[in-house]
N, C-alpha and C positions, 0 to 999 in steps of 0.2 A: 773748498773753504779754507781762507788761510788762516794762521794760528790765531791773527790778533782776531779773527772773528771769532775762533769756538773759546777763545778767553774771552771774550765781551758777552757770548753766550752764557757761558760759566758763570759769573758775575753777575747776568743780568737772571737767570733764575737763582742763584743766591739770594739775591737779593729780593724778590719776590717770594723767595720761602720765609728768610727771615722778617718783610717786615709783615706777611699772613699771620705767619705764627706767633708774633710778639702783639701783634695788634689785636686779635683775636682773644688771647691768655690773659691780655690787660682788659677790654672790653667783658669779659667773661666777668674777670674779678668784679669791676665795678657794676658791672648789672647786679651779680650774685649781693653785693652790699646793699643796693638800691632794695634790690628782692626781698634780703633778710629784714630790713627796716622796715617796709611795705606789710610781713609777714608780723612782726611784732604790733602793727598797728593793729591791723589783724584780728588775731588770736590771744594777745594779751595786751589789752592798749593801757589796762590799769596801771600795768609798771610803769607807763611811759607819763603818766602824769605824780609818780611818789615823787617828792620833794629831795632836794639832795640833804639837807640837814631839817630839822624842827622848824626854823626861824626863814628857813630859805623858800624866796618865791620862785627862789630856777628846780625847774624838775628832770629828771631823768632823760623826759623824751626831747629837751633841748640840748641836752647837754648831747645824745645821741645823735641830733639832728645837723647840732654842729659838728659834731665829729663826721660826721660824711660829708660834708664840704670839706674839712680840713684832709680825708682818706683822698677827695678826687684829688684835690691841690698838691697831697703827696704825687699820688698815681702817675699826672699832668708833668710833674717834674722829673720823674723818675722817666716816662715816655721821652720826653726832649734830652736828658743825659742820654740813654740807650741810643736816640736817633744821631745824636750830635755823635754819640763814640766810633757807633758802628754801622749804621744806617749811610751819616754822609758819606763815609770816606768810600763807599763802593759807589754810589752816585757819582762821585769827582771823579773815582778812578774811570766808570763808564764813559763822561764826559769826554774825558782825556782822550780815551781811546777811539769815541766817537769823532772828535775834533785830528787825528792823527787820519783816519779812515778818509775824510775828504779832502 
């Protein structure tokens, strides 16, 4: 096996550890929010209809419901920074190498 193979090797299970375990940790997170929200519905839905002020017709469980749209949209963006930092550039590098290979 010559070298540029066990570095293409090296790289291509880096690369499959890192994007397991990052995809996995974020997928985790956003269930675990899905779950707690689900779990609030639940167990205590009363909170989710008190009012934010006296006069206010927005309640608690909207305000919560938008906020996890707004946690995936963070999550979503935070995934594409990670992949665009460190994801592509071992792709391009395997490319590379795979394109020198033939």
């Amino acid at each position: 096996m010559s070298s540029t193979a066990r570095h293409s090797d090296h790289l291509l299970r880096r690369l499959k550890k890192l994007r397991a375990r990052f995809s996995l940790g974020l997928s985790l997170l956003t269930l675990g929010a899905y779950f707690g929200f689900i779990l609030l519905v639940a167990f205590v839905p009363h909170w989710l209809t008190l009012p934010l002020s006296g006069e206010s017709r927005v309640t608690s469980g909207i305000l919560v419901g938008v906020g996890l749209y707004g946690f995936c949209v963070v999550v979503t963006g935070f995934y594409t920074w990670h992949a665009n930092r460190y994801i592509d550039p071992l792709l391009q590098e395997l490319q590379r190498l795979a394109a020198a290979q033939d």
